[in-house]
Every structure is written in structure tokens, then in C-alpha cells.
N, CA, C and O atoms as a CHARMM CRD file, in Angstrom:
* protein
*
  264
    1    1 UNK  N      9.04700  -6.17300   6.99400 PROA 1      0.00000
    2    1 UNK  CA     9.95900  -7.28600   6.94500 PROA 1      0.00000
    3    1 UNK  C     10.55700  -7.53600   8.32300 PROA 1      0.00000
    4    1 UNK  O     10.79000  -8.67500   8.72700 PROA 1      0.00000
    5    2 UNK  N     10.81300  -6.37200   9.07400 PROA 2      0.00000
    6    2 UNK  CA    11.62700  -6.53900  10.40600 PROA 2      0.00000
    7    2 UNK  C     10.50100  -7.30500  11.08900 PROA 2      0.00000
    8    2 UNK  O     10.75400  -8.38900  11.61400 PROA 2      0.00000
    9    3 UNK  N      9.38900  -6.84700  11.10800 PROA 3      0.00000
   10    3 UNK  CA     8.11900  -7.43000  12.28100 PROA 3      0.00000
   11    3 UNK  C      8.08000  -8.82300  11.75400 PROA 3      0.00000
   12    3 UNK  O      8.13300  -9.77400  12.53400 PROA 3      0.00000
   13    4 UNK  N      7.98900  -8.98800  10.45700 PROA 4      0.00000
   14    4 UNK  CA     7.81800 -11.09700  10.02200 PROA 4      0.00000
   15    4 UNK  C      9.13100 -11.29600  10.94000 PROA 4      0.00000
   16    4 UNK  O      9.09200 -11.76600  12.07700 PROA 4      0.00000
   17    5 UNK  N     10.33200 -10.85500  10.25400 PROA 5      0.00000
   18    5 UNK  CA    11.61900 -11.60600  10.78500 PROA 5      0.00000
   19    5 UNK  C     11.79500 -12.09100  12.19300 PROA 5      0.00000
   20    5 UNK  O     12.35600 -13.16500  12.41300 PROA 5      0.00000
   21    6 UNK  N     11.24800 -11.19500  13.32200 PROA 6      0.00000
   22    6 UNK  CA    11.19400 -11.52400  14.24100 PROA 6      0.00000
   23    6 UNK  C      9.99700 -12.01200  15.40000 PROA 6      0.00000
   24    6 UNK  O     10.01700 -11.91000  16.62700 PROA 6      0.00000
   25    7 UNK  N      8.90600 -12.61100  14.43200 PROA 7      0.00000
   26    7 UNK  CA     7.71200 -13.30600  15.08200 PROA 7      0.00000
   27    7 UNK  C      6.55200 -12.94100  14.84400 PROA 7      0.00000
   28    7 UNK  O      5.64600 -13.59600  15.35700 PROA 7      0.00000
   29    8 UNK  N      6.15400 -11.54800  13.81700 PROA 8      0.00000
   30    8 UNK  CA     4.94300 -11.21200  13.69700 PROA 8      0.00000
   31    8 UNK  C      4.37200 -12.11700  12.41400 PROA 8      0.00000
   32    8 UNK  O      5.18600 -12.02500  11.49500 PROA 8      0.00000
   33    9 UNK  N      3.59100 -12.69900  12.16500 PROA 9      0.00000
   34    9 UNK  CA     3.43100 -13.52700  11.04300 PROA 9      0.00000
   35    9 UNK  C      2.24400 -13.44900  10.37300 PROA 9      0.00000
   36    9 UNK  O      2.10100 -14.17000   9.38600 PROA 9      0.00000
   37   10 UNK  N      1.10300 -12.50100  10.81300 PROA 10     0.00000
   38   10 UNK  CA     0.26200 -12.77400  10.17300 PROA 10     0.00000
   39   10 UNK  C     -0.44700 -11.48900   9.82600 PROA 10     0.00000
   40   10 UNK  O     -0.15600 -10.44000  10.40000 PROA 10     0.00000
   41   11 UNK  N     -1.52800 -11.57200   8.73700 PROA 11     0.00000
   42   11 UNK  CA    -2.13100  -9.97200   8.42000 PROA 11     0.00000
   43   11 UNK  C     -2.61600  -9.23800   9.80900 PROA 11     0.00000
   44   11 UNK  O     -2.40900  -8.09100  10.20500 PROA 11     0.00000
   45   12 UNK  N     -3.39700 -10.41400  10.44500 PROA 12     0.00000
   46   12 UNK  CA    -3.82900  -9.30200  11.84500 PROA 12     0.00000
   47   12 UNK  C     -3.27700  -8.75100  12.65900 PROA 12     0.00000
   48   12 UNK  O     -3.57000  -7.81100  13.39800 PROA 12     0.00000
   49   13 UNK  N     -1.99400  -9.67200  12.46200 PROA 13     0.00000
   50   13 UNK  CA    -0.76000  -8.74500  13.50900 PROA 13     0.00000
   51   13 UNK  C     -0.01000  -8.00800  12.48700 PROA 13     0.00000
   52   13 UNK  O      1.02400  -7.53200  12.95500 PROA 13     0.00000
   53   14 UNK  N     -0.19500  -7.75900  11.24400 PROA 14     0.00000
   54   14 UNK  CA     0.33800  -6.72800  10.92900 PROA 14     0.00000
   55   14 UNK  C     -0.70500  -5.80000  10.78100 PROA 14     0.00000
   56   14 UNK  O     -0.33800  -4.71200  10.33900 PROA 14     0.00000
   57   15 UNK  N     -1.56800  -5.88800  10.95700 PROA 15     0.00000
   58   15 UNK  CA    -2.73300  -4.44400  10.93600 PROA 15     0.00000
   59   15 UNK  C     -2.57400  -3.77000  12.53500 PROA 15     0.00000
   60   15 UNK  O     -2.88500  -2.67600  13.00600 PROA 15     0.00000
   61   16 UNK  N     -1.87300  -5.11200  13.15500 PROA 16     0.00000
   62   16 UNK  CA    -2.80000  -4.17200  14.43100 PROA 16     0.00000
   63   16 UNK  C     -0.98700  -2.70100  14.58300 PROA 16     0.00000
   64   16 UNK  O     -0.79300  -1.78500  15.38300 PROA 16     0.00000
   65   17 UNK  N     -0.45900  -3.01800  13.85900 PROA 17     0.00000
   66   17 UNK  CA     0.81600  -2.41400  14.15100 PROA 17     0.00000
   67   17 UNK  C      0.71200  -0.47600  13.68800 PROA 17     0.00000
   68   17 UNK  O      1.55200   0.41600  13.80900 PROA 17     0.00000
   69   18 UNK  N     -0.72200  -0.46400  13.14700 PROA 18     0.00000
   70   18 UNK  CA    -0.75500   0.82900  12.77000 PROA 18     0.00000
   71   18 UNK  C      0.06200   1.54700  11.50200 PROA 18     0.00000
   72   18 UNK  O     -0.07400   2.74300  11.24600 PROA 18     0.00000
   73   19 UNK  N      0.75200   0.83300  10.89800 PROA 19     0.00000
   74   19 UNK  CA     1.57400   1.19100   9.83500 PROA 19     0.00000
   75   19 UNK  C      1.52200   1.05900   8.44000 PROA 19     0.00000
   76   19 UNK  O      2.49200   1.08900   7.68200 PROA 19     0.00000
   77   20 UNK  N      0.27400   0.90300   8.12100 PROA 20     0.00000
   78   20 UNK  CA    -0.72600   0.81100   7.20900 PROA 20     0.00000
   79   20 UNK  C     -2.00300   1.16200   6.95100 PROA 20     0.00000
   80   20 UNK  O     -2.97000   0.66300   7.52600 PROA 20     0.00000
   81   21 UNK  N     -2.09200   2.44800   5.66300 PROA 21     0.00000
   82   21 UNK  CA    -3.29800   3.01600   5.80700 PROA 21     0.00000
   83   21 UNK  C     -4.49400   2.33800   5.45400 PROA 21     0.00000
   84   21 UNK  O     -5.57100   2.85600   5.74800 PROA 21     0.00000
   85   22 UNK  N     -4.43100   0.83100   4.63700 PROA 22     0.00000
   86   22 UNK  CA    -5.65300   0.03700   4.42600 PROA 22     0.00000
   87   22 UNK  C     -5.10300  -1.41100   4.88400 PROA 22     0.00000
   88   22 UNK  O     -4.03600  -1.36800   5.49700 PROA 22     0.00000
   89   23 UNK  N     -5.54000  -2.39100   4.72700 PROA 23     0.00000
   90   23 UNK  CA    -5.70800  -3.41000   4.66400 PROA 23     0.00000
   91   23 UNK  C     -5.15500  -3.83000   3.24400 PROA 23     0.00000
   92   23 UNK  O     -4.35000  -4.74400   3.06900 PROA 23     0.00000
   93   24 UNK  N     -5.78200  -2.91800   2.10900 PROA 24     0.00000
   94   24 UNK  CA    -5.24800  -3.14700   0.74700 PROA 24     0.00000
   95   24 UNK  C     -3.49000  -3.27900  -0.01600 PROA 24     0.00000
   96   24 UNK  O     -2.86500  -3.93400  -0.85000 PROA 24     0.00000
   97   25 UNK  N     -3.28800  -1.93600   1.15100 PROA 25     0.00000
   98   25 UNK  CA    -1.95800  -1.74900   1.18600 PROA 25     0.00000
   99   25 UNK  C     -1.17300  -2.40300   1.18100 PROA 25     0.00000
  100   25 UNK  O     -0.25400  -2.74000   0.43500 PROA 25     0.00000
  101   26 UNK  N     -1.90900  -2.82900   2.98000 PROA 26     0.00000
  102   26 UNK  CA    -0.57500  -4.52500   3.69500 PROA 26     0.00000
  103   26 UNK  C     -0.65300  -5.69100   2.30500 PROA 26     0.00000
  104   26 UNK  O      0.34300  -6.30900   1.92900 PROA 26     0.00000
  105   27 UNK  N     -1.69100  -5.79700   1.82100 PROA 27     0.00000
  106   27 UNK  CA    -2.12500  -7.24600   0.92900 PROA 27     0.00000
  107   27 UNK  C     -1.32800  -6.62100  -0.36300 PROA 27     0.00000
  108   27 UNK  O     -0.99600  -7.38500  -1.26800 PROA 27     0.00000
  109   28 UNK  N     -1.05800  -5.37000  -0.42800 PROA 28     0.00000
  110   28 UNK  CA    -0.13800  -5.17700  -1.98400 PROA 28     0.00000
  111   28 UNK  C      1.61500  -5.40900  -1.35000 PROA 28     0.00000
  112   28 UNK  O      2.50200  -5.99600  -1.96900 PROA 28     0.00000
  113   29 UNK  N      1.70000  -5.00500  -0.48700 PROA 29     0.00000
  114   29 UNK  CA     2.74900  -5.03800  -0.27100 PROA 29     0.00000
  115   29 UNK  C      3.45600  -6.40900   0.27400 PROA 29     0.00000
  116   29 UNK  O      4.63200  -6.69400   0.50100 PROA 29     0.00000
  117   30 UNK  N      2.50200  -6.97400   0.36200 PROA 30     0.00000
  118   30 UNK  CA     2.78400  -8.89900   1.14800 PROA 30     0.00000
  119   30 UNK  C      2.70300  -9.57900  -0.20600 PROA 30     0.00000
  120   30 UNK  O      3.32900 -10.60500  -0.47200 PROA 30     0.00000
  121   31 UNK  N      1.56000  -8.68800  -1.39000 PROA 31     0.00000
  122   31 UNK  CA     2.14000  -9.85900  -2.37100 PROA 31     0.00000
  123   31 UNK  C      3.68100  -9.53000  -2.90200 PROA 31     0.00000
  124   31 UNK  O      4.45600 -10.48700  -2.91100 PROA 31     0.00000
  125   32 UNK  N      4.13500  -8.33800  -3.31000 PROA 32     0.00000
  126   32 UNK  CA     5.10700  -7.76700  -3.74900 PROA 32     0.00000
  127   32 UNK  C      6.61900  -8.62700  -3.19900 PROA 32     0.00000
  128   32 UNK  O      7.63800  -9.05300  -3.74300 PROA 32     0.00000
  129   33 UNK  N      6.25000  -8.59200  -2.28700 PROA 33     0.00000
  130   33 UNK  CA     7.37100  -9.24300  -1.47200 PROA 33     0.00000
  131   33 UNK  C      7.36800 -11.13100  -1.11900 PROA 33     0.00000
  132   33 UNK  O      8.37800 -11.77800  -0.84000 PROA 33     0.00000
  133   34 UNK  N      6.30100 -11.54900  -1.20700 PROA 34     0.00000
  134   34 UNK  CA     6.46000 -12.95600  -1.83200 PROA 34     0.00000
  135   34 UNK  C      6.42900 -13.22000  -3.32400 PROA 34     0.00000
  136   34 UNK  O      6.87200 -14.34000  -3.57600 PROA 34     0.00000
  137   35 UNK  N      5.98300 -12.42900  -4.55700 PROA 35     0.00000
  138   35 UNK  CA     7.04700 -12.36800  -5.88700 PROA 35     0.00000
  139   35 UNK  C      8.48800 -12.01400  -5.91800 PROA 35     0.00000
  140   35 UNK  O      9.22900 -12.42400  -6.81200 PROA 35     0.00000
  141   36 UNK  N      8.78200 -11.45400  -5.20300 PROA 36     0.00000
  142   36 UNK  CA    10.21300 -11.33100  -5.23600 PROA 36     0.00000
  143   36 UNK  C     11.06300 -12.11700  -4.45500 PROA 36     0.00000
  144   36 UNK  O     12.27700 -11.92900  -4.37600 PROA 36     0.00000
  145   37 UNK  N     10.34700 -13.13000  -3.79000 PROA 37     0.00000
  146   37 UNK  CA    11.12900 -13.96900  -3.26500 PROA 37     0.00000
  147   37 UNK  C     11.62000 -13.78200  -1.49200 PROA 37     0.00000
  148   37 UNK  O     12.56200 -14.35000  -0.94000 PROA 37     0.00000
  149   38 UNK  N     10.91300 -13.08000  -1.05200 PROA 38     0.00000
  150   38 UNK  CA    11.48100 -12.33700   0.27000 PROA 38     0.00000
  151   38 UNK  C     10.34800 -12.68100   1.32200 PROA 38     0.00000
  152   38 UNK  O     10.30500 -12.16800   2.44000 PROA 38     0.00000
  153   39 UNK  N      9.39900 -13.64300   0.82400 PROA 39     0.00000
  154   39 UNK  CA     8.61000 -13.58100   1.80500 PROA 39     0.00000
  155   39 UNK  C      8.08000 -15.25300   1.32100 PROA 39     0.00000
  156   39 UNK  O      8.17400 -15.63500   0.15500 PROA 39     0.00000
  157   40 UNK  N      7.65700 -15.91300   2.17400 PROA 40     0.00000
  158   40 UNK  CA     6.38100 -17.29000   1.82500 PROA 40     0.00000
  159   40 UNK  C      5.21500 -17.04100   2.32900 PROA 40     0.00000
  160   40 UNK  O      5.03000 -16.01200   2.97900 PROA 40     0.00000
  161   41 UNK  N      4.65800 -17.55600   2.20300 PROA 41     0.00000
  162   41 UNK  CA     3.22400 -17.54300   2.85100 PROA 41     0.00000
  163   41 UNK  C      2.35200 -19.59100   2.93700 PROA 41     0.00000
  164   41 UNK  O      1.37600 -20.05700   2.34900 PROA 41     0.00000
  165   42 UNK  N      3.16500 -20.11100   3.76700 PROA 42     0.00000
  166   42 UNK  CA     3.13500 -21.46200   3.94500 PROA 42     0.00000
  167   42 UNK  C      1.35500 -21.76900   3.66000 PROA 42     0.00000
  168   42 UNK  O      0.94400 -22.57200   2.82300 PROA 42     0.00000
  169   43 UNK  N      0.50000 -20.95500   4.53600 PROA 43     0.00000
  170   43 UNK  CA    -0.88200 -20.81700   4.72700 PROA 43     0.00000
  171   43 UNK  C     -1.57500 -19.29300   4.81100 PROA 43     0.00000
  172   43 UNK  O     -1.05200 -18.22100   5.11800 PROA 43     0.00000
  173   44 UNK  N     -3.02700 -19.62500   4.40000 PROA 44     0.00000
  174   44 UNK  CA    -3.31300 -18.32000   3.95400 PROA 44     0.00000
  175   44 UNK  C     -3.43700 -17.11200   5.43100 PROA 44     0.00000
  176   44 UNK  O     -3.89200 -17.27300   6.56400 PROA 44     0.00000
  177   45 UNK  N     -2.93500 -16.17200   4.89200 PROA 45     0.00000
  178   45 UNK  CA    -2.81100 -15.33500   6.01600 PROA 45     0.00000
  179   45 UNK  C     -1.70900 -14.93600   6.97500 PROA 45     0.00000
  180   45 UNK  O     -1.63500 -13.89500   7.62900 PROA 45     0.00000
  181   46 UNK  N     -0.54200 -16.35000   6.92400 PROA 46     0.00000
  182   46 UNK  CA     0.35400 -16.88700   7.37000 PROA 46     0.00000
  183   46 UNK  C      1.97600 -16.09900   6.51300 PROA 46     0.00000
  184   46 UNK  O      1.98400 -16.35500   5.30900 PROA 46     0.00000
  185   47 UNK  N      2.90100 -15.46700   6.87000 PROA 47     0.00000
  186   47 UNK  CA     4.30900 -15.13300   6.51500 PROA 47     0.00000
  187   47 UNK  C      5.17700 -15.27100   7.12600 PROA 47     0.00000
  188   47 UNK  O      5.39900 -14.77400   8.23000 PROA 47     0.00000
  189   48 UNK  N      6.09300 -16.26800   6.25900 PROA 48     0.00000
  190   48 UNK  CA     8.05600 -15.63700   6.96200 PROA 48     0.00000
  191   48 UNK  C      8.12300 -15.76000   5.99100 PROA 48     0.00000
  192   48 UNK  O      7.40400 -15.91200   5.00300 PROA 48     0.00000
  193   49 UNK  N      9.97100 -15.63200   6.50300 PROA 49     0.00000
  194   49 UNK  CA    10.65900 -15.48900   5.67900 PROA 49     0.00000
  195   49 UNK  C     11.82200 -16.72200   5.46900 PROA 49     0.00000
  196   49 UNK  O     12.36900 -17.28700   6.41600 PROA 49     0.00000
  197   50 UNK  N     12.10600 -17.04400   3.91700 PROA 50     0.00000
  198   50 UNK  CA    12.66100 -18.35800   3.84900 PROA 50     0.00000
  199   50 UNK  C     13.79600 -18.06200   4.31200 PROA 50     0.00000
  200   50 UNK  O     14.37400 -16.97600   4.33300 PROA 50     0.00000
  201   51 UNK  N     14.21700 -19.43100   4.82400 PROA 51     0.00000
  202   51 UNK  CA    15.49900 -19.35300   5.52900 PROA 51     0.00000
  203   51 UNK  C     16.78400 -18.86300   4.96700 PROA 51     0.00000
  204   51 UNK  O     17.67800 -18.43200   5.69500 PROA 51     0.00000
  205   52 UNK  N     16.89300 -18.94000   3.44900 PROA 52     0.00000
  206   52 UNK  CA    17.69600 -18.84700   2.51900 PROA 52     0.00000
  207   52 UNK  C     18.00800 -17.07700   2.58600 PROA 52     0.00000
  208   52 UNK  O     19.10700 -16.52400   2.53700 PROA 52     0.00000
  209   53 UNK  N     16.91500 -16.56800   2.68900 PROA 53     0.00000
  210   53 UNK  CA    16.83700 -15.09100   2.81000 PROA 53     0.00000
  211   53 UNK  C     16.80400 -14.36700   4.15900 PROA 53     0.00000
  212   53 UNK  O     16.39200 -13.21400   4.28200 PROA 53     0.00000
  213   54 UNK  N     17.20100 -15.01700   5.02100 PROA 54     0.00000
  214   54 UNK  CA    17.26400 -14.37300   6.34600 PROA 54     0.00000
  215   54 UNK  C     18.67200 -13.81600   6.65500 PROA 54     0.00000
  216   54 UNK  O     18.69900 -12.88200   7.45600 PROA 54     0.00000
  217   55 UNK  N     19.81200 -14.23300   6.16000 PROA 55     0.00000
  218   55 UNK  CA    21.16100 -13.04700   6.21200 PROA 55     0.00000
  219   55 UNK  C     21.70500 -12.58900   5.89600 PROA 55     0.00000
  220   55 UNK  O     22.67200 -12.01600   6.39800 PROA 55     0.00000
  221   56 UNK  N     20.90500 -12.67800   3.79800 PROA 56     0.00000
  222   56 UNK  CA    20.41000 -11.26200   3.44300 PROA 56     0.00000
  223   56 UNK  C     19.66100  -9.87500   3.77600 PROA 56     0.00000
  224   56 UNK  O     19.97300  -8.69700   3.60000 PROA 56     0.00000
  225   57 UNK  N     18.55800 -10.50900   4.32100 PROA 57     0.00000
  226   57 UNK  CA    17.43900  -9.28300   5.33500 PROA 57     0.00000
  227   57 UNK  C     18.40200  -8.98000   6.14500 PROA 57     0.00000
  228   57 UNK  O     18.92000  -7.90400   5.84500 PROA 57     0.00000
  229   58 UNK  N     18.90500  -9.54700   7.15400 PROA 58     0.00000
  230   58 UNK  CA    19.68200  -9.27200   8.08600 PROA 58     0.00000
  231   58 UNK  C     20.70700  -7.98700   7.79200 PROA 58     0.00000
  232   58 UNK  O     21.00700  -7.04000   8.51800 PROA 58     0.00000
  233   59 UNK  N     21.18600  -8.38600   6.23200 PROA 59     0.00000
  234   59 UNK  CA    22.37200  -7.73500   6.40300 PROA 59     0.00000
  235   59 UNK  C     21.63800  -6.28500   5.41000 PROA 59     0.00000
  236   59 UNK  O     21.78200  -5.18200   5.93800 PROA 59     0.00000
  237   60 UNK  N     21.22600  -6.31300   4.65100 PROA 60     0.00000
  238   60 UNK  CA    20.14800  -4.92800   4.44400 PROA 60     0.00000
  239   60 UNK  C     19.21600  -4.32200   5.68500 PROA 60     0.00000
  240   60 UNK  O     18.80300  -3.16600   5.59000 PROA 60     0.00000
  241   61 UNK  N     19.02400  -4.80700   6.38100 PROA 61     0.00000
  242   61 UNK  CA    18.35200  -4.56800   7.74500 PROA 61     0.00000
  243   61 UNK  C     19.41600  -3.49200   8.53600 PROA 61     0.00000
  244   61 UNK  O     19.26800  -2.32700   8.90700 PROA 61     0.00000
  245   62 UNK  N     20.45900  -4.35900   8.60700 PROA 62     0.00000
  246   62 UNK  CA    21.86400  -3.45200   9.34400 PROA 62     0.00000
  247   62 UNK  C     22.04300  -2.33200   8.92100 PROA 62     0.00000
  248   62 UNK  O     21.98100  -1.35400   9.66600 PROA 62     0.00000
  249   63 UNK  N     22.45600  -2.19500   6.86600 PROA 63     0.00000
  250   63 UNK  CA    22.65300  -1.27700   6.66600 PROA 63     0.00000
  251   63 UNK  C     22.02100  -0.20900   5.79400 PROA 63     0.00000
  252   63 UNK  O     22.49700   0.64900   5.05000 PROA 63     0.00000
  253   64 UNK  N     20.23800  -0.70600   6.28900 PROA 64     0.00000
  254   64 UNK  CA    19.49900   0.73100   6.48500 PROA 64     0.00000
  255   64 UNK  C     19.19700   1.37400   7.35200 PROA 64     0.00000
  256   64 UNK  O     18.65100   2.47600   7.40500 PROA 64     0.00000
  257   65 UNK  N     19.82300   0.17000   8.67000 PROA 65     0.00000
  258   65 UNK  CA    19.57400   1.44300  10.51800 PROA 65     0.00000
  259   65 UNK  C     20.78700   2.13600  10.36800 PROA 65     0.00000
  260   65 UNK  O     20.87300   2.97500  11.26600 PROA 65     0.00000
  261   66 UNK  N     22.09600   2.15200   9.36500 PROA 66     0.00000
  262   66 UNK  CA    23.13700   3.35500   9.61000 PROA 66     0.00000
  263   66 UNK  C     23.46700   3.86600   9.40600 PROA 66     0.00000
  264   66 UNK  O     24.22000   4.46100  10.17700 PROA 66     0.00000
């Protein structure tokens, strides 16, 4: 979520980040999170995050770095 929020947007840039042991993974976990509302996917391949939900993330973001 931190890497969409701040410019990473797509599966290949989230593979290349190493933080995922398949490909399958990233694609379970990208759908998970656009059913719940925390993610769009405007075009295929393509993620942010709706604007509506950005200072919410923000503010769960804060207070899981403390």
C-alpha cells in the first residue's frame, strides 16, 4: 500500500520490489485490497488508491511505523 501511495502503480513495479514470493501472491493480495475498497485498478495492471482513502492509509500508515 505504501509503494501504490506514493507512485509505484503497477504489477511490474511491484514485482520488481522483491517482496513477493510469486506473482500469484502480489495478484491475491491486489485483489483483496481492491474488494475492500483500498485500492482501484482504473486499467488492467494499473493501481491507486482512491482519493477518499488516502487519509485513512495515511493515518494507519503513521500508526503502524510507531
Amino acid at each position: 500500500m505504501r509503494r501504490i501511495l506514493t507512485g509505484t502503480q503497477t504489477t511490474a513495479e511491484l514485482l520488481e520490489l522483491d517482496q513477493f514470493a510469486s506473482t500469484g501472491q502480489l495478484y491475491h493480495h491486489l485483489r483483496q485490497l481492491v474488494s475492500a475498497g483500498w485500492l482501484v485498478s482504473p486499467r488492467r495492471g494499473h493501481y491507486e488508491v482512491p482519493a477518499p482513502q488516502i487519509v485513512p492509509l495515511l493515518v494507519l500508515t503513521m500508526i503502524a511505523a510507531s
